[in-house]
N, CA and C atoms as a LAMMPS dump frame, in Angstrom:
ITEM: TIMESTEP
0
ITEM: NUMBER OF ATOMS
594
ITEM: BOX BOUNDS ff ff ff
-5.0000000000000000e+02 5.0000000000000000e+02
-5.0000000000000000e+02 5.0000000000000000e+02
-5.0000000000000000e+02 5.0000000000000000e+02
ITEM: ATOMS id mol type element x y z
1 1 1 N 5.624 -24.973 -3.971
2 1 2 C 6.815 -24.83 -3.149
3 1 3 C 6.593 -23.752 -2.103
4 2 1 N 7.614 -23.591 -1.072
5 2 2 C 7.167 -22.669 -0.261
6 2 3 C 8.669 -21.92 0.224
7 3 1 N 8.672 -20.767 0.751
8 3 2 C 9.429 -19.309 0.729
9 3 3 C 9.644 -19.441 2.352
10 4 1 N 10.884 -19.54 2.767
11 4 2 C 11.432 -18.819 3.866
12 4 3 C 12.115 -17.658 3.979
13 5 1 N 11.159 -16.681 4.392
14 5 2 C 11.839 -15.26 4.219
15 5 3 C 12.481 -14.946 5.497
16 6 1 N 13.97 -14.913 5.446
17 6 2 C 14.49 -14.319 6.535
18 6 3 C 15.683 -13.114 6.697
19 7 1 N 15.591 -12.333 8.286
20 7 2 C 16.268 -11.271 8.079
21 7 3 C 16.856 -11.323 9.097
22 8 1 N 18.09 -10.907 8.867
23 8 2 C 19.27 -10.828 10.147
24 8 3 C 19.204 -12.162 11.095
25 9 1 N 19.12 -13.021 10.106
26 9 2 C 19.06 -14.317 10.434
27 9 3 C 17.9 -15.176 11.403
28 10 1 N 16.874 -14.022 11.253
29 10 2 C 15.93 -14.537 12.122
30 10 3 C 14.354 -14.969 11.032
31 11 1 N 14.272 -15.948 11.299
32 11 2 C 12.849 -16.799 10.528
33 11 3 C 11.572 -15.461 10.635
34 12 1 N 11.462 -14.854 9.473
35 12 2 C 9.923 -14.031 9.775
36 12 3 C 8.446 -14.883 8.773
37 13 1 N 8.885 -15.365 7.808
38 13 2 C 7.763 -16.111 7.415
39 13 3 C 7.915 -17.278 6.595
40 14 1 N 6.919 -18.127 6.472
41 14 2 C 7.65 -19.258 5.475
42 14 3 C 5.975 -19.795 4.992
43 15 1 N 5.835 -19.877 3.348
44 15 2 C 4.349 -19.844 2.929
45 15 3 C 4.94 -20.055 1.574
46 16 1 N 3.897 -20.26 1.007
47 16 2 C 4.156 -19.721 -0.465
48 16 3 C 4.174 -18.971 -0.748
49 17 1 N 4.403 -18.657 -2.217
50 17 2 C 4.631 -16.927 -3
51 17 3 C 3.164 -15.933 -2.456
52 18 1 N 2.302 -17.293 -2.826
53 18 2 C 0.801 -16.33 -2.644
54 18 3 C 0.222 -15.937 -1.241
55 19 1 N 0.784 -17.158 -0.595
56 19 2 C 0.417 -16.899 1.101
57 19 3 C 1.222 -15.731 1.44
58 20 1 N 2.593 -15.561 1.393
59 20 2 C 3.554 -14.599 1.646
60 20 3 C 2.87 -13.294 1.109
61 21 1 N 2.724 -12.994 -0.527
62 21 2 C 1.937 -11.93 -1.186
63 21 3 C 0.489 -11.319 -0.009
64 22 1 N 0.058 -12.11 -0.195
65 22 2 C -1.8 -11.735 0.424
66 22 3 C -1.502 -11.99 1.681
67 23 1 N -1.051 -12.324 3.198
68 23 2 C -1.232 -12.259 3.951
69 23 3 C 0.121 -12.28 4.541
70 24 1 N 1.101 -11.07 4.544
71 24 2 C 2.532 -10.597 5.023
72 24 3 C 2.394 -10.431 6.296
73 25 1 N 3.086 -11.494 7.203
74 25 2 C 3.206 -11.181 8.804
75 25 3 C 3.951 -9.913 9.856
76 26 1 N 3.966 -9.067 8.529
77 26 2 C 4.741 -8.124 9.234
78 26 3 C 5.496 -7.179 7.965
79 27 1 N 5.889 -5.756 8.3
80 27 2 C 6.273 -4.875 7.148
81 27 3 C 6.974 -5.14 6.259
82 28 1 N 8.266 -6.505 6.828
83 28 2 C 9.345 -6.272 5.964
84 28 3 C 8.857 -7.62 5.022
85 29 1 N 8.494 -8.618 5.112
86 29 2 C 8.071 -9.356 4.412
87 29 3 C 6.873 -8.712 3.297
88 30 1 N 6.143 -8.002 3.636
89 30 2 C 5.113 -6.9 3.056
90 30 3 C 5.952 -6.372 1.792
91 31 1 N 7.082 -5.602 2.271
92 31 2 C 7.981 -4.639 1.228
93 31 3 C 8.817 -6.088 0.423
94 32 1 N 9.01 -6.716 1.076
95 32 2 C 10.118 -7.641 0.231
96 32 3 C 9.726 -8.709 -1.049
97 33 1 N 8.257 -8.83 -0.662
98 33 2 C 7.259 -9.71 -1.869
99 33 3 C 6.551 -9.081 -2.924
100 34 1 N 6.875 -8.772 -3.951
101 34 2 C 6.06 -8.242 -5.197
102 34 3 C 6.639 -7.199 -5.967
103 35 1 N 6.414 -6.367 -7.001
104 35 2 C 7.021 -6.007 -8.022
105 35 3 C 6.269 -5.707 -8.967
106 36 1 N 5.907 -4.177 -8.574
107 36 2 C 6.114 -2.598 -7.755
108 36 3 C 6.549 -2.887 -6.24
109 37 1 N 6.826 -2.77 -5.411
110 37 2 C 6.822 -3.103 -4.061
111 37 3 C 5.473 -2.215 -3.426
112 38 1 N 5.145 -3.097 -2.286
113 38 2 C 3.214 -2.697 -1.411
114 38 3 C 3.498 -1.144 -1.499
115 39 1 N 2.753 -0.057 -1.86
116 39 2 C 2.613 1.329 -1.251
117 39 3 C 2.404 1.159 0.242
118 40 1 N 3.067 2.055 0.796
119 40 2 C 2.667 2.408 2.809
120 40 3 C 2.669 3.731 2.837
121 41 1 N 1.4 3.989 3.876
122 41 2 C 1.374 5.411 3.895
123 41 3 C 0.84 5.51 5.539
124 42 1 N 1.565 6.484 6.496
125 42 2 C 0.846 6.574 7.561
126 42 3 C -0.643 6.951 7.707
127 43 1 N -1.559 6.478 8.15
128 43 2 C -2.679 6.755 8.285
129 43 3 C -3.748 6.515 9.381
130 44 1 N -4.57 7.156 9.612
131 44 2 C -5.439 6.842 11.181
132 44 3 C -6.469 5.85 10.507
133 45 1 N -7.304 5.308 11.847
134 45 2 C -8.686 4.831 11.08
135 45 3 C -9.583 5.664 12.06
136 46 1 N -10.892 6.044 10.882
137 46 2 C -12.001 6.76 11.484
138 46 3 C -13.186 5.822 11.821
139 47 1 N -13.941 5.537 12.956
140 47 2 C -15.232 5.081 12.85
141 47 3 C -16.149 5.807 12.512
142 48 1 N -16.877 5.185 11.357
143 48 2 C -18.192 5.785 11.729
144 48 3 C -19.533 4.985 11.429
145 49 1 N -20.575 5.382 12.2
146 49 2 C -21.746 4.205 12.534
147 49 3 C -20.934 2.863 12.624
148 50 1 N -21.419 1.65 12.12
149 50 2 C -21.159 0.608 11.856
150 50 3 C -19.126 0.274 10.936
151 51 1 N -19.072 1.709 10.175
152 51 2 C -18.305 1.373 9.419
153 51 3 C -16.767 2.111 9.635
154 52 1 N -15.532 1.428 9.349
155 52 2 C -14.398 2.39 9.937
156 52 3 C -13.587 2.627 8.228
157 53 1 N -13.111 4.248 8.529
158 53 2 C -12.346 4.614 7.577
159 53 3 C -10.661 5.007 7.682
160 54 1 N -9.755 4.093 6.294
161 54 2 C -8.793 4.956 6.659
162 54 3 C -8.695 6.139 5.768
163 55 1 N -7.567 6.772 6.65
164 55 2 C -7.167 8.238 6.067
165 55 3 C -5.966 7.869 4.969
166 56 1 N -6.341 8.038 3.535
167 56 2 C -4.702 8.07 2.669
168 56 3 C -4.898 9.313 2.569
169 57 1 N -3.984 10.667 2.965
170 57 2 C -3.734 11.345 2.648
171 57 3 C -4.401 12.472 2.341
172 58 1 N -5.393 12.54 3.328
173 58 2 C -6.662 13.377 3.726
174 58 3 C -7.671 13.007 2.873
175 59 1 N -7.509 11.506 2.241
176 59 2 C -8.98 11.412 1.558
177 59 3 C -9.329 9.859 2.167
178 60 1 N -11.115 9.571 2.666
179 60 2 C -11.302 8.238 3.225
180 60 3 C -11.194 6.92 2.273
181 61 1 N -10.876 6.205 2.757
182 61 2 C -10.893 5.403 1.963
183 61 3 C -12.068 3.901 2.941
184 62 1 N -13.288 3.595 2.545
185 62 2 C -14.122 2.987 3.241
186 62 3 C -13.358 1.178 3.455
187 63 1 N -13.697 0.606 4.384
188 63 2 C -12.808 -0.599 4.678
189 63 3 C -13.682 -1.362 4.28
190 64 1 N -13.536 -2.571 3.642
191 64 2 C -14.115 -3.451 3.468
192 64 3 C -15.053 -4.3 4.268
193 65 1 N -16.184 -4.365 4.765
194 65 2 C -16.512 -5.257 6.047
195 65 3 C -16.361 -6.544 5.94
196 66 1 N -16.1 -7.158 5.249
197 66 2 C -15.492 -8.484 5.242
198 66 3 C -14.014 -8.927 5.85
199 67 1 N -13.02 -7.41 5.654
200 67 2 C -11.887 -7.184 5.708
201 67 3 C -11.979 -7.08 7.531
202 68 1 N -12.971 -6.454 7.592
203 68 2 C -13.402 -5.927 9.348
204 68 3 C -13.693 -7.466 10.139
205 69 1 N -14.219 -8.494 9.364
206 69 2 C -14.752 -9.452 9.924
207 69 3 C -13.567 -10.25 10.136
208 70 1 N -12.805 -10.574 9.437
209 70 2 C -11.583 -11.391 8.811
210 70 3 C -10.302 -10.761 10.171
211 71 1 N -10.014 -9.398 9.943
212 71 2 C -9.327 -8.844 10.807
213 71 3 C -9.862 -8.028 11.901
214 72 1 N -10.631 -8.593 13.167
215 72 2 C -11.378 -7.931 14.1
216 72 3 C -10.275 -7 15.112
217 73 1 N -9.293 -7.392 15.08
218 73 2 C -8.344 -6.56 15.844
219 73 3 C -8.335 -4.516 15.148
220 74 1 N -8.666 -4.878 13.833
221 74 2 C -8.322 -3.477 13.295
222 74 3 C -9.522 -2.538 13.896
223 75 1 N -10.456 -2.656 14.461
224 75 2 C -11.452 -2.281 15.241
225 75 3 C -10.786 -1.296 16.157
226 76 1 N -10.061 -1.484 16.92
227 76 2 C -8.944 -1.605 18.074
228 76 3 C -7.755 -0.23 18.23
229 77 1 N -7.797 -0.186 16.682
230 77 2 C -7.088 0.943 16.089
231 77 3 C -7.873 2.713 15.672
232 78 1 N -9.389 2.648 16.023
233 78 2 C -9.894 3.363 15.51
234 78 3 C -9.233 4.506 16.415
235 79 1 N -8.854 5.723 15.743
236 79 2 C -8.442 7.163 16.239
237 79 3 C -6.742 6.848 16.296
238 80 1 N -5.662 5.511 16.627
239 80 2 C -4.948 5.794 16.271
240 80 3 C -4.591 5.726 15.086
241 81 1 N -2.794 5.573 15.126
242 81 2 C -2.236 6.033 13.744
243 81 3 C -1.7 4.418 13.362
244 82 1 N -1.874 3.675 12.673
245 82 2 C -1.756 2.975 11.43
246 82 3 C -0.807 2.97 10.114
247 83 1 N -0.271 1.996 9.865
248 83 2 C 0.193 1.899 8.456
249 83 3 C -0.56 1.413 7.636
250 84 1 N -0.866 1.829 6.361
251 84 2 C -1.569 0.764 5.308
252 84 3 C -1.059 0.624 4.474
253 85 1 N -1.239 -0.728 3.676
254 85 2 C -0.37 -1.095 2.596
255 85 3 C -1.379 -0.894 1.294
256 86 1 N -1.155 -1.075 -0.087
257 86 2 C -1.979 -0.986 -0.499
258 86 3 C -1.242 -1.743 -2.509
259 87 1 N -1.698 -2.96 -2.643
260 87 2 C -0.52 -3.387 -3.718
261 87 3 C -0.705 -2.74 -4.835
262 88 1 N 0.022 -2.441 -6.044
263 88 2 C -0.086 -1.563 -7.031
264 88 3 C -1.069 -2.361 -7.392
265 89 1 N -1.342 -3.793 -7.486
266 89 2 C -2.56 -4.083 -8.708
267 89 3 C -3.791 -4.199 -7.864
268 90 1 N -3.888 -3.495 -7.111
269 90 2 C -5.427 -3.776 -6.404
270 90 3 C -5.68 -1.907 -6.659
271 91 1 N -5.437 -1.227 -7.45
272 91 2 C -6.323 -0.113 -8.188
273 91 3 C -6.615 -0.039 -9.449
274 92 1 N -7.724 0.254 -9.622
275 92 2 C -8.284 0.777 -11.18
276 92 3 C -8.725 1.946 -11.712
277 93 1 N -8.905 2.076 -12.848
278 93 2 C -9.718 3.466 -13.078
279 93 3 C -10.991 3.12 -12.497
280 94 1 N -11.509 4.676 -11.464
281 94 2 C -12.7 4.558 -10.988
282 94 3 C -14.008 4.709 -12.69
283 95 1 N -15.189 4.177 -12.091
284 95 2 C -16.048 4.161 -12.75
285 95 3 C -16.529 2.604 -13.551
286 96 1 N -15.372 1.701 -12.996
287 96 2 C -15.586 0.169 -13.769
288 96 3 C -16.335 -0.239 -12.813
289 97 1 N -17.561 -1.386 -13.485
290 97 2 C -18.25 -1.762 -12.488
291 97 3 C -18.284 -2.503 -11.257
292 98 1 N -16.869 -2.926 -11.15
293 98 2 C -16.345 -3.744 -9.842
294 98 3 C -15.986 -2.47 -8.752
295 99 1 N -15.894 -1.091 -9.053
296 99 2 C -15.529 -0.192 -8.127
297 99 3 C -16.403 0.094 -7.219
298 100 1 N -16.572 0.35 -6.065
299 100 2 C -17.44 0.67 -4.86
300 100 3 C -17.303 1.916 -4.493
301 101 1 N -18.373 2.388 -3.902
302 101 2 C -18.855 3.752 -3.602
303 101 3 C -17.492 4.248 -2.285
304 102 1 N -17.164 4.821 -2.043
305 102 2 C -16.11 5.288 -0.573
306 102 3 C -14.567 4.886 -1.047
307 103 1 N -14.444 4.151 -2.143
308 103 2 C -13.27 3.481 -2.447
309 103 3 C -12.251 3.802 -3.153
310 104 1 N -12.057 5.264 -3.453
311 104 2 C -12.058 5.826 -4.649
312 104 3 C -10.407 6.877 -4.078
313 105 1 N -9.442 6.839 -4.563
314 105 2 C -8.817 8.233 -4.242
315 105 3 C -8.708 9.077 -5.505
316 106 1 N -8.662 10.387 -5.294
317 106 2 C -8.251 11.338 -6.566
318 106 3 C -6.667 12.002 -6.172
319 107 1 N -6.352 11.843 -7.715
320 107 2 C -4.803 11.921 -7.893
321 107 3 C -4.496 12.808 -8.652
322 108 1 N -3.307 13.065 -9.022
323 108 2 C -2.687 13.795 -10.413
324 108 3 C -1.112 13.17 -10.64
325 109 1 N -1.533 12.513 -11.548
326 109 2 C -0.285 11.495 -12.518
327 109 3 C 0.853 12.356 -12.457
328 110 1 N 2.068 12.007 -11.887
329 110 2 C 3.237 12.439 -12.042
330 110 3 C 4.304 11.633 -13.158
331 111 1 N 3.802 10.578 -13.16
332 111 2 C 4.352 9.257 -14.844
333 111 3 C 3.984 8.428 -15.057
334 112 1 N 3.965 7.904 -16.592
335 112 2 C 2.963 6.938 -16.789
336 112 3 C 3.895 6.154 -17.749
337 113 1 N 4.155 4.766 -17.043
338 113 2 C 4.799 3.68 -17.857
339 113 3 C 4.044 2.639 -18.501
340 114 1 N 4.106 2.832 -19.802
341 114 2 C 3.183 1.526 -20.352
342 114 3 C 4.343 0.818 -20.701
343 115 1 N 3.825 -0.5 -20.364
344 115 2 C 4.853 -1.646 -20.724
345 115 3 C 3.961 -2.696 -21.166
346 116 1 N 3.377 -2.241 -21.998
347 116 2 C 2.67 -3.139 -22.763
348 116 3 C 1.514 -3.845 -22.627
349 117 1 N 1.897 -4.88 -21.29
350 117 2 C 0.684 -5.698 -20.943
351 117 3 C 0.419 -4.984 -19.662
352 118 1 N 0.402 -3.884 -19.299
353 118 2 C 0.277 -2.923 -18.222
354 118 3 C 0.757 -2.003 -18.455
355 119 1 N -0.044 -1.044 -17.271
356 119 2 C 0.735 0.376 -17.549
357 119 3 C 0.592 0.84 -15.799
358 120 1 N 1.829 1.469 -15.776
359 120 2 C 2.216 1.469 -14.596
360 120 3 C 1.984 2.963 -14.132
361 121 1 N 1.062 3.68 -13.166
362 121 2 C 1.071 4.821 -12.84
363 121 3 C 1.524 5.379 -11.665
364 122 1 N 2.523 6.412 -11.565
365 122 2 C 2.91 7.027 -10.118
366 122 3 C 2.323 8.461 -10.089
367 123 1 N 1.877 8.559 -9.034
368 123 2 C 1.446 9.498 -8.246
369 123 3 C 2.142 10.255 -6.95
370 124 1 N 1.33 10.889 -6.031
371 124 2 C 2.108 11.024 -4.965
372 124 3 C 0.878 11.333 -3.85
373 125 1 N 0.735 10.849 -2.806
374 125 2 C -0.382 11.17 -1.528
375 125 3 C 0.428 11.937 -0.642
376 126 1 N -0.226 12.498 -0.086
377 126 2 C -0.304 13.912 0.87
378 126 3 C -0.327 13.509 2.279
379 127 1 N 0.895 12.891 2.249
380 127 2 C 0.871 12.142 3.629
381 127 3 C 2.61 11.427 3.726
382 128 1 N 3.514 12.068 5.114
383 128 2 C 4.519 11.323 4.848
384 128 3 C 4.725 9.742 4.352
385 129 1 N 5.804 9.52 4.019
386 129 2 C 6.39 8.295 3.504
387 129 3 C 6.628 7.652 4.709
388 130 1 N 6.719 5.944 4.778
389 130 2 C 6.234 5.227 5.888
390 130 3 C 8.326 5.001 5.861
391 131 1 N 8.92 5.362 7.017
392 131 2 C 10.32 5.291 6.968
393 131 3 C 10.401 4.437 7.933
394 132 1 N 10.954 3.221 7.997
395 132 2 C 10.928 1.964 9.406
396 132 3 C 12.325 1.87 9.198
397 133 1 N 12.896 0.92 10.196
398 133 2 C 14.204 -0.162 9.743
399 133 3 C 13.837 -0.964 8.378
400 134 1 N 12.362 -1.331 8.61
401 134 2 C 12.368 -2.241 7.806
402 134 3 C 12.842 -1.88 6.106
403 135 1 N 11.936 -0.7 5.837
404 135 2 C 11.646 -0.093 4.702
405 135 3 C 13.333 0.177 4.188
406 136 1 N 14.132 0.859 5.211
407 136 2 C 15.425 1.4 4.737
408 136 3 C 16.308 0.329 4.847
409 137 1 N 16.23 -1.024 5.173
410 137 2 C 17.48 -2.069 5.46
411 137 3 C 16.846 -2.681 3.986
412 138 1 N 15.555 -2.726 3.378
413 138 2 C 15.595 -3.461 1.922
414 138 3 C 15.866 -2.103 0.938
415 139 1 N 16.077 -0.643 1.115
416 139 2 C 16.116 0.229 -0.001
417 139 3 C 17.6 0.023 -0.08
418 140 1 N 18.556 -0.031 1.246
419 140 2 C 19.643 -0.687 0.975
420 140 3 C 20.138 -1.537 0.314
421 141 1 N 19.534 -2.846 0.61
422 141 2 C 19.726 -3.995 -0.181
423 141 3 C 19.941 -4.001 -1.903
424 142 1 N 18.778 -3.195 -2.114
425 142 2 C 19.103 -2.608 -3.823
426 142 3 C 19.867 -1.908 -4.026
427 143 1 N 20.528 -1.266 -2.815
428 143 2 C 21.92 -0.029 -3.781
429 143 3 C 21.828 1.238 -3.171
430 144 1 N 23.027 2.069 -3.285
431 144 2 C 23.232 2.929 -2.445
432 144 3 C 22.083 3.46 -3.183
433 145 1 N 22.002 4.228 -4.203
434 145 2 C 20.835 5.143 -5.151
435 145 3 C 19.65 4.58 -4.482
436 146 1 N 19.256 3.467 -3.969
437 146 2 C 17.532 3.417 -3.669
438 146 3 C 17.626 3.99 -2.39
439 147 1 N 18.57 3.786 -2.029
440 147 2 C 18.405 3.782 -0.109
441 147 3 C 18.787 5.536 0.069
442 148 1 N 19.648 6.401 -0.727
443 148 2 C 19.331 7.508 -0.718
444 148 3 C 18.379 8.454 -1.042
445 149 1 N 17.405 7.522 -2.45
446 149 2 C 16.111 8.067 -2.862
447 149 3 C 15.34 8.218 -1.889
448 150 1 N 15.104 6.797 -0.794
449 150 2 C 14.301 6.647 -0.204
450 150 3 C 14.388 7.896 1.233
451 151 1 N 15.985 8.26 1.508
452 151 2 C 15.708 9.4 2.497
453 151 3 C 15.726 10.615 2.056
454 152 1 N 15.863 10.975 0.568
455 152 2 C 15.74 12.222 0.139
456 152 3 C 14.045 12.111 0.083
457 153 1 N 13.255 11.637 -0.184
458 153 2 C 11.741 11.371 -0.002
459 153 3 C 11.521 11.732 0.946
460 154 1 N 11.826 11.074 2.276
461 154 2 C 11.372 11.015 3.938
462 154 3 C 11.83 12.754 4.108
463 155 1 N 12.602 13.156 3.398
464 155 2 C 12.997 14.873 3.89
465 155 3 C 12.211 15.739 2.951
466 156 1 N 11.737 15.503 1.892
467 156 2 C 11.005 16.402 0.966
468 156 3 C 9.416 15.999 1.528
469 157 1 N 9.193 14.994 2.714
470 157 2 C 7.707 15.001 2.905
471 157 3 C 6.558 13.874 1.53
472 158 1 N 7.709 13.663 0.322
473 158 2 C 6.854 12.828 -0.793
474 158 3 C 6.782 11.559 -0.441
475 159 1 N 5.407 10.945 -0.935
476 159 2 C 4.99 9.783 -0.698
477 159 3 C 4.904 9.04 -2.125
478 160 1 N 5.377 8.509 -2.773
479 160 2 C 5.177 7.935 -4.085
480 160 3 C 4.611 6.481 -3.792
481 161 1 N 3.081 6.822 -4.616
482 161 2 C 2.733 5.765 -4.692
483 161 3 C 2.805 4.795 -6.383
484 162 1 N 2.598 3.463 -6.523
485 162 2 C 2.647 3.385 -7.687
486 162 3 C 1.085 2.163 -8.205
487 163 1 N 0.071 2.687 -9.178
488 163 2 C -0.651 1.686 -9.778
489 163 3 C -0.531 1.023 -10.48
490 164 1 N -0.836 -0.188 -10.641
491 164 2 C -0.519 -1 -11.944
492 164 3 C -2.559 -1.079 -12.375
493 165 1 N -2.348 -0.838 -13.741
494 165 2 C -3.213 -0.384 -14.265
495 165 3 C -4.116 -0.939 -15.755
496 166 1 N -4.597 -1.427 -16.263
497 166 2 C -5.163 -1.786 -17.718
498 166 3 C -4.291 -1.191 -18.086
499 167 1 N -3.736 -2.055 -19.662
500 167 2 C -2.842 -1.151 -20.188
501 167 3 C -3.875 -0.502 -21.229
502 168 1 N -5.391 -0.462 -21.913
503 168 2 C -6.357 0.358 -22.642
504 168 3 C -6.37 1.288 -21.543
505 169 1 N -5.968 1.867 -20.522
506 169 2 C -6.083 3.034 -19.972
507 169 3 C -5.627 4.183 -20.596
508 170 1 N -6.141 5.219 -20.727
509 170 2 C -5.816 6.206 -21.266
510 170 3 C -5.731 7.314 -20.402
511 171 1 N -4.131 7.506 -19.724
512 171 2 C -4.191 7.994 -19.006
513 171 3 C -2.265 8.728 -19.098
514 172 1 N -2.63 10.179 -18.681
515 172 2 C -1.462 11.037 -19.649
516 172 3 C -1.055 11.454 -18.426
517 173 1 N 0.68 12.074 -18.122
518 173 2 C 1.474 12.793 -17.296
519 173 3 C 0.463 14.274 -16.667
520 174 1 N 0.144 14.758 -16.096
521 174 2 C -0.41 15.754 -15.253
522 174 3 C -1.964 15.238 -15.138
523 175 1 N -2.612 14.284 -15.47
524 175 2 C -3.979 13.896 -15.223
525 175 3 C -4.422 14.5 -14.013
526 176 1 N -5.555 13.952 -13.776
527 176 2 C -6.013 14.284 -12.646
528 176 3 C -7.181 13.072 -12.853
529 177 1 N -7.116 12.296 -12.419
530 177 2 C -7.62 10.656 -11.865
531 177 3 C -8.144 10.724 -10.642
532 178 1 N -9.248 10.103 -10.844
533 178 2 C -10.398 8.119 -9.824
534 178 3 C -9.63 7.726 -10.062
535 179 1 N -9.156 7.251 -9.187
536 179 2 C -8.444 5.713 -9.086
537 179 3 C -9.511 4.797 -7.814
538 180 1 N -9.825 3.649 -8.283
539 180 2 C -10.704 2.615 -7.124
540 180 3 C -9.798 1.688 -6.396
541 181 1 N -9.581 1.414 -4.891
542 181 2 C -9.59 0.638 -4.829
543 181 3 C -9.934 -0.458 -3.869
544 182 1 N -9.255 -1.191 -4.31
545 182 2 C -10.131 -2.677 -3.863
546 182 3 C -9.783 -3.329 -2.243
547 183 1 N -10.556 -2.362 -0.979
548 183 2 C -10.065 -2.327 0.24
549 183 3 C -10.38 -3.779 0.705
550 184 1 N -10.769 -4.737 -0.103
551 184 2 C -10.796 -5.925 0.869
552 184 3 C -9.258 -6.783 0.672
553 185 1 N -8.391 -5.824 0.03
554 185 2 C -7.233 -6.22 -0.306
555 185 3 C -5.788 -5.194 0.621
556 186 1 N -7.009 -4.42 1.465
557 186 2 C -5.39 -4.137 1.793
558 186 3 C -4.922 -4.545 2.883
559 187 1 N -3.891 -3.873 3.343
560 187 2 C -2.788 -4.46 4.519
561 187 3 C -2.503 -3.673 5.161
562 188 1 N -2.413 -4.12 6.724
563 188 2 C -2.432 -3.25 8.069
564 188 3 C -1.428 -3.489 8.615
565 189 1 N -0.669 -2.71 9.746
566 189 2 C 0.322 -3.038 10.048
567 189 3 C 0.755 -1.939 11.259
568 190 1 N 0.951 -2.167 12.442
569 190 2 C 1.332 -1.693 13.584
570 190 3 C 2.484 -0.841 13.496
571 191 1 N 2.357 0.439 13.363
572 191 2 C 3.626 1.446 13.163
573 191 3 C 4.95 0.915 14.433
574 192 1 N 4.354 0.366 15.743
575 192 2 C 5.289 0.454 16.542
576 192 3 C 6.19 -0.32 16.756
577 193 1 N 5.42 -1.594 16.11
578 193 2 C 5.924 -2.792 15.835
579 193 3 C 6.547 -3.685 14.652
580 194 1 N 5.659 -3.425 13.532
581 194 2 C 5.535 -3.672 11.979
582 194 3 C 4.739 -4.483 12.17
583 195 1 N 4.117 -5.456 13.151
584 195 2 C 3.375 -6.775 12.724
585 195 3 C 2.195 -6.421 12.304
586 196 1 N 1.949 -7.118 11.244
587 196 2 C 0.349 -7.118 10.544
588 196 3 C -0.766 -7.146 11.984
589 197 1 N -2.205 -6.464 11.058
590 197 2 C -2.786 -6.249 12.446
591 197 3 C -4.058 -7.29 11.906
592 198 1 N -4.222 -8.162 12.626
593 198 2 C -5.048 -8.928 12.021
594 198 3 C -6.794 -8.919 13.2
């Protein structure tokens, strides 16, 4: 079956769950598909030699070159400023053998929800919270309490991110974590505009 997602009565995408999930035409469709909702964090991209990096939160995170091939426009962006998305289940504990060298952020666990067949970790990156129309017309949508969380955040400077995680992780409230992840999965997106940057 397939998903017409629309806002203020205007058509922004129409796909399936999975097309909609993995390839969001834009922020608010991005925030409105999945559950944790995408992490966004402002960030630049760096070139270097052959290869471009983004910034989460003063640490690089190396881009996928496949991701580079797929989306040649993100080239385009090197030195400015950027949104990236990043879905809770595309991180792991670093050190599994699917993790890649540059891919890696280090954290310190602020809570850790196991729910059984997962375990859900929040953190926080060192980098404001991504505040759009988009972001605050769906924190609305859930209730006055999200949509005030979400600007008491934007004023304290916190960025909460959230992983979904193995639930054999063994991983406790003040940690200090590798987390890997998996950059041929993430998502770009034009601060000025919201549209995905493909």
């Amino acid at each position: 079956y397939r998903i017409a997602v629309i806002r203020r009565g205007e058509l922004q995408q129409v796909g399936s769950p999975t097309e909609l999930f993995g390839s969001p035409r834009n922020l608010f469709v991005a925030e409105f598909i999945g559950s944790p909702s995408i992490n966004l964090v402002e960030s630049c991209l760096r070139a270097e030699d052959d290869s471009l990096y983004a910034d989460i939160g003063g640490q690089p995170l190396l881009i996928d070159p496949e991701t580079l091939s797929r989306q040649p426009a993100l080239r385009g962006y090197a030195g400015k400023p950027l949104i990236v998305g990043i879905r809770p289940q595309d991180f792991e504990m670093a050190g599994t053998p699917t993790a890649r060298r540059g891919c890696q952020l280090r954290v310190k666990v602020e809570l850790v929800e196991a729910l059984g067949t997962e375990t859900n970790v929040h953190f926080c990156v060192d980098a404001p919270p991504v505040i759009t129309d988009e972001v605050l017309e769906l924190a609305a949508d859930l209730g006055k309490d999200e949509a005030a969380r979400v600007e008491q955040r934007a004023r304290r400077g916190r960025n909460e991110f959230v992983a979904r995680l193995d639930p054999k992780s063994q991983v406790r409230t003040g940690d200090v974590i590798d987390l890997a992840v998996d950059t041929a999965q993430l998502h770009f997106f034009d601060p000025a505009t919201g549209a995905a940057v493909r």
